[in-house]
C-alpha positions in Angstrom: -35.5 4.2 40.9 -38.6 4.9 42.2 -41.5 6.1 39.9 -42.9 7.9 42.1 -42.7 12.0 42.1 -41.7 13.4 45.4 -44.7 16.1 46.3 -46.4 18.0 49.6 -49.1 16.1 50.7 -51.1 19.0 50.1 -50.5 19.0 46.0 -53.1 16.0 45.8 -55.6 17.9 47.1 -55.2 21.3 45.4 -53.9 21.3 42.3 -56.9 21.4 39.2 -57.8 18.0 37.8 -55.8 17.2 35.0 -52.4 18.8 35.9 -52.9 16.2 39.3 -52.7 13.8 36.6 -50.0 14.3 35.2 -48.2 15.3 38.1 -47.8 11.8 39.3 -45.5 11.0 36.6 -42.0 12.2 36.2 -40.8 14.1 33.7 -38.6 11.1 32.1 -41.6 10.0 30.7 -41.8 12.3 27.9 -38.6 10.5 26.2 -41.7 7.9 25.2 -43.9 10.1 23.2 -43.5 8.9 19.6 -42.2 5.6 20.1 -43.6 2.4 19.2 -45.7 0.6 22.2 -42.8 -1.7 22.6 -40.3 0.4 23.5 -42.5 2.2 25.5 -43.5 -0.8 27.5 -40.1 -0.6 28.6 -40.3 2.3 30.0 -43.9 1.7 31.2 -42.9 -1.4 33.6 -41.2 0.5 36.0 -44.6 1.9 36.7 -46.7 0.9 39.8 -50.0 0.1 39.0 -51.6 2.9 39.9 -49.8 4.9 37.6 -49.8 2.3 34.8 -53.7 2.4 34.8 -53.5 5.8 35.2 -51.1 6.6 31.9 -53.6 4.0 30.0 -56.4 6.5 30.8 -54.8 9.6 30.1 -53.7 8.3 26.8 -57.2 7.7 25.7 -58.0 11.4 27.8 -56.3 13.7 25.6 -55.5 11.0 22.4 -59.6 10.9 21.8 -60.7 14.4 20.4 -61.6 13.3 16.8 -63.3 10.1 18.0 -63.3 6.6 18.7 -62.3 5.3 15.3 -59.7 7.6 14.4 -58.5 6.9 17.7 -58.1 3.3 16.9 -56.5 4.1 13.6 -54.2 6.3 15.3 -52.6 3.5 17.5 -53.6 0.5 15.2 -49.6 -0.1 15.2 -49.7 -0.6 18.8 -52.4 -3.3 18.8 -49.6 -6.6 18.9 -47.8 -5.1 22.0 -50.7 -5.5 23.7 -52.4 -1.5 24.1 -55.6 -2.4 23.9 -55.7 -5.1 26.9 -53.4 -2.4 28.8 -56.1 -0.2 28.4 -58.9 -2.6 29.5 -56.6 -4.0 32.4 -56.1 -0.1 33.4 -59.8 1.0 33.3 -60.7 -2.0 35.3 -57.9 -1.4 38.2 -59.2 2.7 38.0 -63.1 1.3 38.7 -63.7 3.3 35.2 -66.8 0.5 34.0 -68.1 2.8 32.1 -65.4 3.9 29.6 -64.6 0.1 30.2 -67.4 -1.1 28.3 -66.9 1.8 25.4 -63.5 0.7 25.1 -64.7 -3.1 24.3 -67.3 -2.2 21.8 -65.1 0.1 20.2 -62.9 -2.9 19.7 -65.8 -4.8 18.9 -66.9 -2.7 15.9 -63.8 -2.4 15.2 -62.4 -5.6 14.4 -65.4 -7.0 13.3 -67.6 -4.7 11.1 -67.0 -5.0 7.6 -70.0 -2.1 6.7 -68.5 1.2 6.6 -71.7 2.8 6.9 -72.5 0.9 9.6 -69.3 1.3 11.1 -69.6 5.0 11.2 -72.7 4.9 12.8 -71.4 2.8 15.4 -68.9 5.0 16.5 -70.9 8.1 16.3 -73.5 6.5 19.0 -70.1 5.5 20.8 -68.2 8.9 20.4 -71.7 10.4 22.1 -71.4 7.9 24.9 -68.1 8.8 25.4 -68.9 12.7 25.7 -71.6 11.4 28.1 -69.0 10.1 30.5 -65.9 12.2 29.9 -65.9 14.6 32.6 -67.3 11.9 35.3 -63.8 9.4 34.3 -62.1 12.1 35.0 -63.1 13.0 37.9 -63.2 8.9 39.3 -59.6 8.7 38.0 -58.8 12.2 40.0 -61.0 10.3 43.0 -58.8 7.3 42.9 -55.3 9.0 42.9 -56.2 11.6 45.8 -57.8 8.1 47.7 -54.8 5.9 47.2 -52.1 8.6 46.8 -49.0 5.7 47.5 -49.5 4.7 44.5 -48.4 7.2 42.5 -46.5 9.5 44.7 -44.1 10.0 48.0 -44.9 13.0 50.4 -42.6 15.1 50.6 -41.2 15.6 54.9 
């Protein structure tokens, strides 16, 4: 089966940013939510790239409102399937740089800083960086999928 929603050419262009992005996905994927990275991988192959890199973005999109380290904690289970380099591999295919280099100082600090207090500091400055750049990924990653449009959907006749 193809991953790829059927939509009116039109849709890419109109509809607001962040229902476009989830509008490349069918709906099958919310059978994922709550499962271990594993299992969703499974689901997650059948994925083009596009939308792969895509998902990987969104789920740091609306999965980052209390910050970067609770963040981290939150899908610290899913680090040995491999989220975090899905992540960087997605940011990287998007052109997303910026968020790119948060992501790998977040990791950074994360696995390595012993000093709580330090720690916290660290991802304060990150968290702020992150604000900084929020609304610009977004609008890249909304860039990318109206610019290559294939890759996550088939027009409609």
């Amino acid at each position: 089966m193809d991953s790829r929603p059927i939509v009116k050419k039109e849709t890419i262009f109109t509809l607001k940013d962040e229902v476009l992005l989830k509008s490349v996905f069918h709906d099958d994927l919310s059978r994922i939510r709550g499962k271990n990275y594993a299992s969703k991988k499974t689901v997650l192959k059948n994925l083009t790239k596009g939308q792969m890199s895509l998902f990987m973005f969104i789920s740091i999109y609306y999965h980052n409102q209390l910050g970067w380290q609770s963040f981290l904690d939150g899908f610290s289970s899913y680090f040995s399937d491999g989220y975090l380099e899905d992540i960087k591999n997605g940011l990287e295919y998007l052109g997303l740089n910026d968020l790119l280099q948060i992501i790998k100082q977040c990791e950074k600090v994360y696995f390595n800083c012993n000093d709580k207090v330090k720690m916290k500091k660290e991802f304060d400055f990150l968290d702020e960086q992150y604000r900084n750049i929020q609304d610009y990924s977004l609008k890249i990653s909304v860039e990318y999928v109206q610019n290559h449009a294939n890759e996550f959907v088939t027009f409609a006749l």
